[in-house]
C-alpha positions in Angstrom: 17.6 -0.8 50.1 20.7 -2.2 51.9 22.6 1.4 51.3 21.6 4.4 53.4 21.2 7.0 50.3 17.6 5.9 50.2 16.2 4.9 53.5 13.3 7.2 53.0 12.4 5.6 49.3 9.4 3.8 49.5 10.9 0.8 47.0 6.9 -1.4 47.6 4.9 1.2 46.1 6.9 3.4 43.3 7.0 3.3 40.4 10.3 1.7 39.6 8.3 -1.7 41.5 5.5 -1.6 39.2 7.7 -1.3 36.2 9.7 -4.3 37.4 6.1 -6.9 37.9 4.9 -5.2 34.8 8.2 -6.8 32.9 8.4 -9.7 34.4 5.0 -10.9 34.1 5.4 -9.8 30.3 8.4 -12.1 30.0 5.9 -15.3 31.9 3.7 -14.6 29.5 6.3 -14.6 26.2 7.7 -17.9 28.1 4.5 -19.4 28.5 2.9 -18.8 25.1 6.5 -19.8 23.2 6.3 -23.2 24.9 2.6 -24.0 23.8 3.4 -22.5 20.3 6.3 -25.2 20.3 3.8 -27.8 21.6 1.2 -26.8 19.1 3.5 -27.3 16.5 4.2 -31.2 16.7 1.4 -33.8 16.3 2.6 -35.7 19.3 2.3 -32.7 21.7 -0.9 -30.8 20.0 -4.4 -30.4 21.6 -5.8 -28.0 19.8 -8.2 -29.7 16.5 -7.1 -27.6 14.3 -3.5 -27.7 14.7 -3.5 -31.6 15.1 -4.8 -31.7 11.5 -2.5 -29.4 10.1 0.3 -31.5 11.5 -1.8 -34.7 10.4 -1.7 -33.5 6.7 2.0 -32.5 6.4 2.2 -36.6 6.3 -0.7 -36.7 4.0 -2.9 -37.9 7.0 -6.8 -36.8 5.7 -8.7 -37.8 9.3 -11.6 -39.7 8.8 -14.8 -37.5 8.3 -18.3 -38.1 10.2 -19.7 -41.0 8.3 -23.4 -41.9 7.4 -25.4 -44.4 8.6 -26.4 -46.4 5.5 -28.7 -49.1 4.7 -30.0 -51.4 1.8 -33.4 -51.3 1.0 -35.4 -53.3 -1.9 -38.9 -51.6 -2.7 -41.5 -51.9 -5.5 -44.9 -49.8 -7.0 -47.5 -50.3 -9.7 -47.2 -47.8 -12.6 -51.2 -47.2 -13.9 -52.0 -47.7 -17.3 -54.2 -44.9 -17.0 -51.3 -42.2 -16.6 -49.6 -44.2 -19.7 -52.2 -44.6 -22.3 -49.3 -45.3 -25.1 -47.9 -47.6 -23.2 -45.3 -48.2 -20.5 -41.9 -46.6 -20.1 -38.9 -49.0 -20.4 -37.7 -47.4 -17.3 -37.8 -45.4 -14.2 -35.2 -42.7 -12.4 -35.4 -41.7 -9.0 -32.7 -38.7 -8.9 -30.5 -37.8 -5.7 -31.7 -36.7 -2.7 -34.3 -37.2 0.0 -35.6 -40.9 -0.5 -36.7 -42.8 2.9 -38.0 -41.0 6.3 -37.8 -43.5 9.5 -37.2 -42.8 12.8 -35.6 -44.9 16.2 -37.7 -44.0 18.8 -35.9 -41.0 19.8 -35.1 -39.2 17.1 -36.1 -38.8 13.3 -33.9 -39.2 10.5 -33.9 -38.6 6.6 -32.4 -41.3 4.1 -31.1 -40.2 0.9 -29.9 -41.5 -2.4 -27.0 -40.2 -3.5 -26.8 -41.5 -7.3 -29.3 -41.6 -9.5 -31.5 -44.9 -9.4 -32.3 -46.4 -12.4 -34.9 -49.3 -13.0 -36.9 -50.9 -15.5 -40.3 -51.3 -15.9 -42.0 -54.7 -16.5 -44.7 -56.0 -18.9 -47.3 -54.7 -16.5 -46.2 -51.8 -15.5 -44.2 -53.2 -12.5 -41.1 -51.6 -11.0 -38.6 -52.9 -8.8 -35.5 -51.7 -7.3 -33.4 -54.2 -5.2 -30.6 -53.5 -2.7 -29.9 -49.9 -3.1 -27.6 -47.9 -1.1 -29.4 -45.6 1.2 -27.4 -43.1 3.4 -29.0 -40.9 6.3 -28.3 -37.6 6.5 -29.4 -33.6 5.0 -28.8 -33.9 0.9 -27.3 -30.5 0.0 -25.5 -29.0 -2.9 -23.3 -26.1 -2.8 -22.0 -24.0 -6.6 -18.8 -22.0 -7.0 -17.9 -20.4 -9.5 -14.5 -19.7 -10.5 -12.6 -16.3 -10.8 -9.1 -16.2 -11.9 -8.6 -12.8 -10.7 -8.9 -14.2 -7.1 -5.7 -15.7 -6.2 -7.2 -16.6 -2.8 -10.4 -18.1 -4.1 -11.3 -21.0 -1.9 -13.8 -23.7 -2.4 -15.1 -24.3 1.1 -18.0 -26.3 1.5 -20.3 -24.4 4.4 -21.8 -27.2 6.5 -20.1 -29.1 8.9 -20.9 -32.7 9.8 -20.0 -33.9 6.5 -19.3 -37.2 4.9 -16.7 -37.2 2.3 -17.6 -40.1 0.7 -20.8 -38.7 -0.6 -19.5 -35.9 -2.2 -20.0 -36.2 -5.6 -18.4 -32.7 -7.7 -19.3 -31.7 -11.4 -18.0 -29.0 -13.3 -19.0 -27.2 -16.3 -16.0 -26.2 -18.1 -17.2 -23.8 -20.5 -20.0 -21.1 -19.3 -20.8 -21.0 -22.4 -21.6 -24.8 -23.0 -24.5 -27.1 -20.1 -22.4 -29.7 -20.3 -21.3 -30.9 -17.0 -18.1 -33.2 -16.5 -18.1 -35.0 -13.3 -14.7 -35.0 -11.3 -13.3 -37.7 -9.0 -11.6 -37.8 -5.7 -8.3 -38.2 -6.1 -5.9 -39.8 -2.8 -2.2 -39.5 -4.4 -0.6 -38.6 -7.4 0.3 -41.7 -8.6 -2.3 -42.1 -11.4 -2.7 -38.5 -11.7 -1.9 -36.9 -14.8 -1.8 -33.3 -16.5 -5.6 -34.0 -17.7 -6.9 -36.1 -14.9 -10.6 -34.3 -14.0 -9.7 -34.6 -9.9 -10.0 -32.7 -6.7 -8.6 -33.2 -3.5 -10.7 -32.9 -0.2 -8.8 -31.3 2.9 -9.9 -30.8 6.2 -9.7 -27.1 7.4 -10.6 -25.0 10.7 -13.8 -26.2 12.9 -14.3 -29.7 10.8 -15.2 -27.4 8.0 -14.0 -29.0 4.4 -12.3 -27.4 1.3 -11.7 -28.6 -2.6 -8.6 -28.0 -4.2 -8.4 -28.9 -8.1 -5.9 -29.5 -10.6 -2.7 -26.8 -11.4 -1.7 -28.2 -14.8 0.7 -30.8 -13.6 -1.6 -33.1 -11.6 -5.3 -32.8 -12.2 -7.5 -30.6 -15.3 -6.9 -27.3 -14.2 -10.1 -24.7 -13.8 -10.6 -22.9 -16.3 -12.3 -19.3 -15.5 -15.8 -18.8 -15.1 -16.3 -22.6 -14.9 -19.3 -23.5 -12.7 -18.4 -26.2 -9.6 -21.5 -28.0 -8.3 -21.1 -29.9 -5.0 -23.8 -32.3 -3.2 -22.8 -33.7 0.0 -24.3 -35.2 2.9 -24.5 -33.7 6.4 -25.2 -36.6 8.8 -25.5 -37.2 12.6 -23.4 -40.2 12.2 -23.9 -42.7 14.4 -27.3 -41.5 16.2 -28.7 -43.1 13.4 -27.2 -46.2 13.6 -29.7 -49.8 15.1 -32.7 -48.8 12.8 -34.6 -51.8 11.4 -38.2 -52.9 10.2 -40.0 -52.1 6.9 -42.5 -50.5 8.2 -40.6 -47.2 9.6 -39.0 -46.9 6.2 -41.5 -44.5 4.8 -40.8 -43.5 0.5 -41.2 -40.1 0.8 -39.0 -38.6 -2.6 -40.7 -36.7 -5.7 -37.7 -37.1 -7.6 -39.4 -40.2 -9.7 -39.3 -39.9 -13.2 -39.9 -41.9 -16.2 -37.1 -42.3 -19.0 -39.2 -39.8 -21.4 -38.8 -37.3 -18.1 -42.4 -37.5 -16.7 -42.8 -37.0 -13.0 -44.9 -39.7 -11.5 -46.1 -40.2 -8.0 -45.8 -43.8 -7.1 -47.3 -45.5 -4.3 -44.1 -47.6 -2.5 -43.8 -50.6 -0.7 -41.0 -50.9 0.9 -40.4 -54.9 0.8 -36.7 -55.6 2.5 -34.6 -52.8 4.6 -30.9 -54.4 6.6 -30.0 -52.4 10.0 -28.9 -49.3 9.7 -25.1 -49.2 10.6 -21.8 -47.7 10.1 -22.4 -44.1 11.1 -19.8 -42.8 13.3 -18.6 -39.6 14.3 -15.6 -37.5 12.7 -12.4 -38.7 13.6 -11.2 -37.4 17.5 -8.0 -35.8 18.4 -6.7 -39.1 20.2 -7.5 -41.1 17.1 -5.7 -38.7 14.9 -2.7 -38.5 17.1 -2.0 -42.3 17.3 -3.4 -43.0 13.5 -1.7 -40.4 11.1 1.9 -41.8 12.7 0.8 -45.5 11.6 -0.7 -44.5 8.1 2.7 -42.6 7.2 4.7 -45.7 7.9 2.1 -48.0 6.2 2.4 -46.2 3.1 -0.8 -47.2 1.3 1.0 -51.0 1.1 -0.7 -53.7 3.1 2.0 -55.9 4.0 2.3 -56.5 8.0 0.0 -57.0 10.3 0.0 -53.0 11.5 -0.1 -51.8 8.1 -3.7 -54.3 7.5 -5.3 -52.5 10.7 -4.2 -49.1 9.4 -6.1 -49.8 6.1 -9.2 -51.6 7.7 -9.5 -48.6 10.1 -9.5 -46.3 7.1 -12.6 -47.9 5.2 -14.4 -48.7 8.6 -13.9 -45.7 10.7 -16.7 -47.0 13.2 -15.3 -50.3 14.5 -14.7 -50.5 17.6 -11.9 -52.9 18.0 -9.2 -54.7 16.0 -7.2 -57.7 16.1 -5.4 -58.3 13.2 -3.4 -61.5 13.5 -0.5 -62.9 10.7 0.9 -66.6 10.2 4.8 -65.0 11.2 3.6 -65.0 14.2 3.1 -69.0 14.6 6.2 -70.7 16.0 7.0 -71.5 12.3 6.2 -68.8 10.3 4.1 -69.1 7.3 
């Protein structure tokens, strides 16, 4: 502009101008995007779920899953001598799944068992179960089957909402055998050897979860065609939280069977139920952020005060508050 070979260009609307905004708004937007790649790339700078658990497990960090209201409820019923004309059975299974109905008010929820329940029958026909673990939630189960030829055969579960402490994984080994061998959740390597039957549990894109097994070193490996079955709960966490009373406990399974393997339909009173507590919801981004830092330092060890309110916050993910107070902090230290 300032020479006087082009007073008659018009330098606002040619070309050349539009070149010029298109390449500089392309470079804004590289500049922009490369600083919240960086961000996204550290735990203390990440929003993004996703990428905050990615982060979380290069320190071995697993966040805290949803976690499922649970209960402990004592119930009773009458077997008939009618149905057992030879004579009692010495005991009674109630198998996993749906076990208790109940509701708050506002909503309706389903309690499950997760393990089978076993209990013996009395004299007269009488069968009690005491204090057993009930947890609210959807009982599901998932199967896999393994393929060798698939190098990028993943085992992701298809619900989200899950709890991982009620997953419970069995394999059968050989197709060719019904034998199932169940398989444990392992946290480390330390007591993991070469034939260790293990899986690891890892948190993956939108809270969904994933099973990873053993390669040979640590952890049984997989061998092909082996059959995975996977049962889970899928809970609302802490809706369902604050439930009491017997008498919105309602026995609703048909999963009751004798020890000889006949069904029976019992007629349940349910005679003790505690509160329902402990649900809570899966572990937030803030929580991650300021946890995974504090359970990398801790180590697994319990040894000052931080590392004890690391650990309690890992086996009570619902609490609310936590004080956790040592004797070297009194003016002489104990």
């Amino acid at each position: 502009k300032s020479t006087k070979e082009f007073t008659d260009y018009d330098f606002e609307g040619s070309n050349l101008q539009v070149v010029l905004n298109l390449i500089s708004y392309q470079a804004q937007v590289n500049a922009y995007s490369t600083n919240m790649i960086a961000n996204e790339s550290f735990l203390a700078s990440a929003s993004l779920r996703d990428n905050v658990v990615a982060n979380a497990n290069t320190i071995g960090y697993l966040p805290t899953s949803a976690r499922a209201s649970h209960s402990l409820v004592s119930f009773s019923f009458q077997l008939s001598e009618n149905d057992f004309p030879a004579g009692f059975p010495p005991a009674v299974d109630i198998l996993p799944g749906a076990a208790f109905t109940t509701a708050n008010g506002q909503n309706n929820f389903t309690f499950n068992f997760v393990d089978t329940q076993t209990a013996p029958v009395a004299s007269d026909g009488r069968v009690v179960f005491n204090n057993r673990d009930i947890y609210e939630g959807y009982y599901l189960r998932e199967e896999f089957i393994v393929d060798k030829s698939n190098y990028n055969q993943k085992f992701k579960l298809r619900n989200q909402g899950i709890d991982t402490t009620t997953i419970h994984v069995e394999v059968q080994e050989n197709p060719n055998e019904e034998t199932n061998k169940f398989y444990q959740q392992a946290n480390g390597l330390v007591d993991v050897s070469e034939v260790s039957r293990v899986y690891w549990v890892e948190e993956t894109n939108e809270e969904y979860y994933e099973l990873t097994f053993g390669d040979g070193l640590f952890g049984l490996p997989l061998t092909d065609g082996a059959k995975i079955q996977v049962s889970y709960l899928r809970t609302f966490g802490p809706v369902a939280n604050g439930i009491q009373g017997t008498n919105v406990f309602n026995f609703v399974s048909t999963n009751v069977f004798t020890s000889s393997g006949v069904r029976v339909q019992p007629n349940v009173s349910t005679d003790a139920v505690t509160i329902s507590s402990g649900g809570a919801n899966i572990e937030s981004v803030e929580s991650i952020k300021f946890r995974a830092p504090k359970y990398y330092g801790a180590q697994n060890r319990a040894v000052i005060a931080d590392d004890y309110a690391t650990l309690v916050r890992q086996i009570y993910p619902s609490v609310d508050d936590i004080y956790v107070y040592g004797g070297e902090e009194l003016s002489i230290p104990e």
